[in-house]
C-alpha positions, 0 to 999 in steps of 0.5 A, a space after each residue: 524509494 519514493 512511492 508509486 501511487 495512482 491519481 487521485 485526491 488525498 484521503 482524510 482519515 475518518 476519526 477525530 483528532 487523538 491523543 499525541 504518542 506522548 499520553 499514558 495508553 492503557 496496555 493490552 495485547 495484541 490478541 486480546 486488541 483483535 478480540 475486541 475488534 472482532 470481525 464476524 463471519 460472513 459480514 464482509 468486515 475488516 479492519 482499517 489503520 487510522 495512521 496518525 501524522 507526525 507531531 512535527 511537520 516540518 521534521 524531515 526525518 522518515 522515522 523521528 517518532 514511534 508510529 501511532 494509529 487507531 485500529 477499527 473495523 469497518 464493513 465494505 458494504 459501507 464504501 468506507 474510504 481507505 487506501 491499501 498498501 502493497 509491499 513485500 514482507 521481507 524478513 523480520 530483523 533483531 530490531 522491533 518495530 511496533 505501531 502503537 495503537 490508542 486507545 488501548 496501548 497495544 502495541 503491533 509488531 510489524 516487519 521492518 519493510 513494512 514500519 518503512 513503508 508507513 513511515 514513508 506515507 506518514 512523512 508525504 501524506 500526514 495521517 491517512 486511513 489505510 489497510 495494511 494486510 499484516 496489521 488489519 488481519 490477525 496474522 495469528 488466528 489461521 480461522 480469521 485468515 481464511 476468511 480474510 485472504 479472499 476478500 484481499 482483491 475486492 479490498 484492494 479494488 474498493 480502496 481509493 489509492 494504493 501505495 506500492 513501497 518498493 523499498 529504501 531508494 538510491 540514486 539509480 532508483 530515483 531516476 529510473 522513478 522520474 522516467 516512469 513519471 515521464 511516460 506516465 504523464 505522456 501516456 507512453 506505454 512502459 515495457 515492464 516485461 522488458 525490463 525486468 526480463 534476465 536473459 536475452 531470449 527473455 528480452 527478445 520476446 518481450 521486446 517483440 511482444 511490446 511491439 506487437 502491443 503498441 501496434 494493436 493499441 494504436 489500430 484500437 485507438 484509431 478514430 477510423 481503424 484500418 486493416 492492411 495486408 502485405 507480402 
């Protein structure tokens, strides 16, 4: 599914051209990549996926080549530009999926879901800096992870966009996707409660909810709000 993301120009990642997939890394291992990489306490540091672009361009295929990026540390107190990702996990599958990270050859499992969805930004957008929670936290040190969690919302509101992966499309999910496109360039109002309600009592009261909303919206938006009483 194509990804749904807010406006905004396109970020350029913060590093210089590297090395194609096809060098000769010097190999470590995660952990030891991390240690490097550490991220002191109390500094308000993470740690930003500089995401390289395909070699090809013009290759139309989401996941042709293996994927390669820069793993770094930066500090929000810096206003470092980067975007985030939003996905779900989903379960690991029996095939690997490795980002390969220059220039120590380390190689980071990842879910599939999540190799998906950095194939997907690579192929619409080339090399983008971005903070991928699975990646920039090492999911194997529980201390690191308690420091890490709660900057999670103050990460994703310093990050410029965010990329929300919804998973493989299909016919049915690519119109569903143009419509929501279409009442986002009109400004209307998207009952997301509606939408996703599973029983009819559920849909009655977001429908009269969403009502109720539309009409609040347009007496705040009114150039001279009015009240009105009636029987």
């Amino acid at each position: 599914m194509d990804l749904t993301e807010s406006e905004g120009p396109l970020l350029e990642p913060e590093h210089t051209t590297r090395p194609h997939p096809e060098a000769t890394f010097e190999t470590i291992s995660p952990g030891q990549l991390y240690n490097i990489l550490f991220l002191p306490e109390g500094s308000r540091s993470i740690r930003l996926l500089d995401l390289d672009a395909p070699s090809d361009p013009d290759v139309t295929s989401d996941n042709s080549e293996p994927l390669t990026a820069h793993l770094r540390v930066a500090r929000l107190e810096d206003s470092p530009s980067f975007a985030a990702l939003s996905y779900v996990w989903g379960k690991k599958s029996t095939t690997s999926h490795q980002i390969l990270c220059h220039p120590h050859g380390c190689r980071i499992e990842v879910t599939a879901n999540c190799y998906a969805a950095l194939c997907q930004i690579r192929k619409r957008f080339g090399a983008v800096t971005i903070w991928v929670d699975s990646v920039c936290i090492n999911q194997a040190n529980e201390v690191e992870k308690a420091r890490q969690i709660p900057l999670m919302r103050e990460i994703y509101s310093w990050a410029e966009e965010t990329y929300i992966w919804l998973g493989p499309g299909n016919e049915e999910s690519y119109r569903a996707m143009d419509w929501m496109r279409e009442r986002s360039a009109s400004k209307t109002p998207i009952p997301l409660g509606l939408l996703a309600a599973k029983s009819e009592k559920k849909r009655r009261e977001e429908l009269a909810r969403f009502r109720r909303n539309l009409w609040r919206d347009a007496i705040c938006k009114s150039a001279a709000p009015l009240a009105t009483f009636g029987t």
